[in-house]
N, C-alpha and C positions, 0 to 999 in steps of 0.2 A: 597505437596499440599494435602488440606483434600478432600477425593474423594467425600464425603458425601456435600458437601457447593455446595451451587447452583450457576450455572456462573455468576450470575448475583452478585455474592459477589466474586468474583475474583478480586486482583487486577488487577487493569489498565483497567478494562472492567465494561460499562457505558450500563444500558439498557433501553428500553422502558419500558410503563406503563402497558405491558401485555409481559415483560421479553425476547424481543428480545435485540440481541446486537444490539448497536445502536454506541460507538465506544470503538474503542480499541488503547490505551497509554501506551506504555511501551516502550520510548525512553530513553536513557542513561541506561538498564536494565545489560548491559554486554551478553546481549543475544546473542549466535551463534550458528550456525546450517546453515538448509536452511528456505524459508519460505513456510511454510507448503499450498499446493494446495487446504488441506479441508478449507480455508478462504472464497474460491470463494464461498461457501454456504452459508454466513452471509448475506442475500438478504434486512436485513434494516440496514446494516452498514453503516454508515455516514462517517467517520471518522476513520482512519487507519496510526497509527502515530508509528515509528518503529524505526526511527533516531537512530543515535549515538550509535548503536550496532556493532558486531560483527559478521555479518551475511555474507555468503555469498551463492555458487548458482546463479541464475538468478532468474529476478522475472516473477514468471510462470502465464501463461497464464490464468489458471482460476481468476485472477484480476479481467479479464471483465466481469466477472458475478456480481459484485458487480454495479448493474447498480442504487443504491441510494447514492454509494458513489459522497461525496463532497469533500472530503480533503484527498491524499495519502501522507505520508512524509517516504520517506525513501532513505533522506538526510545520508552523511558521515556512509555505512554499508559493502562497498566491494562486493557491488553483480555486476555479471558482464554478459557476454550473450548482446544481443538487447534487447530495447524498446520494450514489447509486442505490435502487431497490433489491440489485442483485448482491450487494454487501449481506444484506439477510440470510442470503446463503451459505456463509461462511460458519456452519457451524460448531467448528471447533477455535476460532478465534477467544480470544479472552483479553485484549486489548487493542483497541481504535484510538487513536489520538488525528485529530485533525485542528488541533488548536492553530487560531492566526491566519486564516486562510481568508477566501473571500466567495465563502458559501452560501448559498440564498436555499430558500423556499424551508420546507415543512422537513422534520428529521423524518425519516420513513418508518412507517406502521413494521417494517420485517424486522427492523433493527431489534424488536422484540423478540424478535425470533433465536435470538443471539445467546444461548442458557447460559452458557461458561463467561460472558463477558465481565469482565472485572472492572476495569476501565473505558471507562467513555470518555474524551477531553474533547468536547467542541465550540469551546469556548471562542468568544472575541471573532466568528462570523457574522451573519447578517439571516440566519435560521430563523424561523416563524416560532 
Protein backbone atom coordinates (compact mmCIF):
# COMPACT_ATOMS: atom_id res chain seq x y z
CA UNK A 1 0.00 0.00 0.00
CA UNK A 2 1.23 3.51 -0.81
CA UNK A 3 1.85 5.18 2.63
CA UNK A 4 1.61 8.56 1.01
CA UNK A 5 -2.36 8.15 -0.71
CA UNK A 6 -4.79 9.62 1.39
CA UNK A 7 -7.64 7.07 2.94
CA UNK A 8 -9.93 8.42 1.15
CA UNK A 9 -8.38 6.81 -2.12
CA UNK A 10 -8.01 3.39 -0.53
CA UNK A 11 -9.61 0.74 -1.92
CA UNK A 12 -13.06 -0.43 -0.57
CA UNK A 13 -13.11 2.85 1.44
CA UNK A 14 -16.09 5.61 0.43
CA UNK A 15 -15.78 9.11 2.22
CA UNK A 16 -17.69 12.16 2.96
CA UNK A 17 -17.47 15.58 1.27
CA UNK A 18 -14.94 16.85 4.09
CA UNK A 19 -12.93 13.28 3.93
CA UNK A 20 -14.42 11.14 6.74
CA UNK A 21 -14.95 7.60 6.14
CA UNK A 22 -18.39 7.05 5.50
CA UNK A 23 -18.08 3.23 4.38
CA UNK A 24 -15.97 0.51 4.14
CA UNK A 25 -16.24 -2.68 1.40
CA UNK A 26 -13.93 -5.21 1.28
CA UNK A 27 -15.97 -8.31 1.09
CA UNK A 28 -14.78 -11.51 -0.76
CA UNK A 29 -10.89 -9.67 -0.15
CA UNK A 30 -9.51 -13.16 1.27
CA UNK A 31 -8.85 -10.93 4.24
CA UNK A 32 -7.77 -12.78 7.61
CA UNK A 33 -6.58 -11.82 10.77
CA UNK A 34 -8.80 -10.32 13.54
CA UNK A 35 -10.81 -7.14 13.18
CA UNK A 36 -8.99 -4.55 14.26
CA UNK A 37 -10.73 -2.56 17.65
CA UNK A 38 -9.24 0.93 15.96
CA UNK A 39 -12.65 0.73 13.68
CA UNK A 40 -14.69 1.72 16.65
CA UNK A 41 -13.19 5.34 16.00
CA UNK A 42 -14.85 5.73 12.42
CA UNK A 43 -17.68 8.00 14.23
CA UNK A 44 -19.37 8.72 10.47
CA UNK A 45 -19.09 5.18 9.28
CA UNK A 46 -22.43 4.11 7.71
CA UNK A 47 -21.58 1.15 6.34
CA UNK A 48 -19.29 -1.71 7.31
CA UNK A 49 -19.32 -4.68 4.95
CA UNK A 50 -16.58 -7.35 5.55
CA UNK A 51 -18.39 -10.68 4.24
CA UNK A 52 -16.77 -13.64 2.74
CA UNK A 53 -13.35 -13.21 4.34
CA UNK A 54 -11.32 -15.18 6.38
CA UNK A 55 -11.47 -13.49 9.50
CA UNK A 56 -11.55 -14.62 12.68
CA UNK A 57 -11.48 -13.55 16.54
CA UNK A 58 -14.64 -12.12 17.98
CA UNK A 59 -16.27 -9.09 17.00
CA UNK A 60 -14.92 -6.62 19.57
CA UNK A 61 -16.70 -4.47 21.45
CA UNK A 62 -15.66 -1.10 20.18
CA UNK A 63 -18.47 -1.93 17.36
CA UNK A 64 -20.67 0.13 19.51
CA UNK A 65 -19.04 3.31 19.12
CA UNK A 66 -19.97 3.41 15.54
CA UNK A 67 -23.24 4.91 16.72
CA UNK A 68 -23.91 6.40 12.70
CA UNK A 69 -23.54 2.92 11.60
CA UNK A 70 -26.58 1.53 9.31
CA UNK A 71 -25.48 -1.63 7.75
CA UNK A 72 -22.79 -4.29 9.60
CA UNK A 73 -22.16 -7.46 7.17
CA UNK A 74 -20.08 -9.83 8.41
CA UNK A 75 -21.83 -12.67 6.88
CA UNK A 76 -19.76 -16.27 6.13
CA UNK A 77 -16.04 -14.93 8.25
CA UNK A 78 -15.43 -17.44 11.31
CA UNK A 79 -15.60 -15.02 13.95
CA UNK A 80 -16.65 -16.55 16.94
CA UNK A 81 -16.99 -15.44 20.90
CA UNK A 82 -20.89 -13.78 21.64
CA UNK A 83 -22.78 -11.13 20.09
CA UNK A 84 -21.38 -7.94 21.57
CA UNK A 85 -23.92 -6.06 24.08
CA UNK A 86 -22.58 -2.95 22.92
CA UNK A 87 -24.22 -3.64 19.18
CA UNK A 88 -27.50 -2.52 21.11
CA UNK A 89 -26.08 0.83 20.81
CA UNK A 90 -26.17 1.18 17.38
CA UNK A 91 -29.16 3.02 17.04
CA UNK A 92 -29.59 3.83 13.75
CA UNK A 93 -28.45 0.54 12.14
CA UNK A 94 -31.19 -1.14 10.17
CA UNK A 95 -29.34 -4.21 8.99
CA UNK A 96 -26.94 -7.01 11.05
CA UNK A 97 -26.14 -9.88 9.03
CA UNK A 98 -23.84 -12.26 10.79
CA UNK A 99 -24.92 -15.43 8.93
CA UNK A 100 -22.19 -18.48 8.85
CA UNK A 101 -20.11 -17.55 11.49
CA UNK A 102 -19.11 -19.53 14.55
CA UNK A 103 -21.08 -17.61 17.30
CA UNK A 104 -22.14 -19.11 20.61
CA UNK A 105 -24.13 -18.19 23.64
CA UNK A 106 -27.48 -16.22 24.02
CA UNK A 107 -28.54 -13.14 21.15
CA UNK A 108 -28.47 -10.12 23.63
CA UNK A 109 -31.50 -8.61 25.47
CA UNK A 110 -30.08 -4.66 23.77
CA UNK A 111 -30.50 -6.17 20.34
CA UNK A 112 -34.01 -5.08 21.19
CA UNK A 113 -33.06 -2.04 21.48
CA UNK A 114 -32.38 -1.76 17.68
CA UNK A 115 -36.00 0.17 16.41
CA UNK A 116 -34.93 0.88 12.70
CA UNK A 117 -33.55 -2.81 12.30
CA UNK A 118 -34.91 -4.40 9.32
CA UNK A 119 -32.79 -7.20 8.96
CA UNK A 120 -31.44 -9.69 11.43
CA UNK A 121 -29.50 -12.82 9.56
CA UNK A 122 -27.87 -14.97 12.22
CA UNK A 123 -28.40 -17.81 10.88
CA UNK A 124 -26.23 -21.42 10.79
CA UNK A 125 -24.23 -20.16 14.40
CA UNK A 126 -24.32 -22.14 17.44
CA UNK A 127 -26.67 -18.98 19.38
CA UNK A 128 -28.83 -20.29 22.35
Amino acid sequence: MDETKHHCHWYGVQCTYDDYVFTIDLRSNGLDGIIPTELGILSFLDALELSDNNLSGTIPSEMGNLVGLHHLNLNYDGLGGTIPTELGMLSFLNKLELRNNNLSGAIPKEISNLLGLQILDIVNNSLD
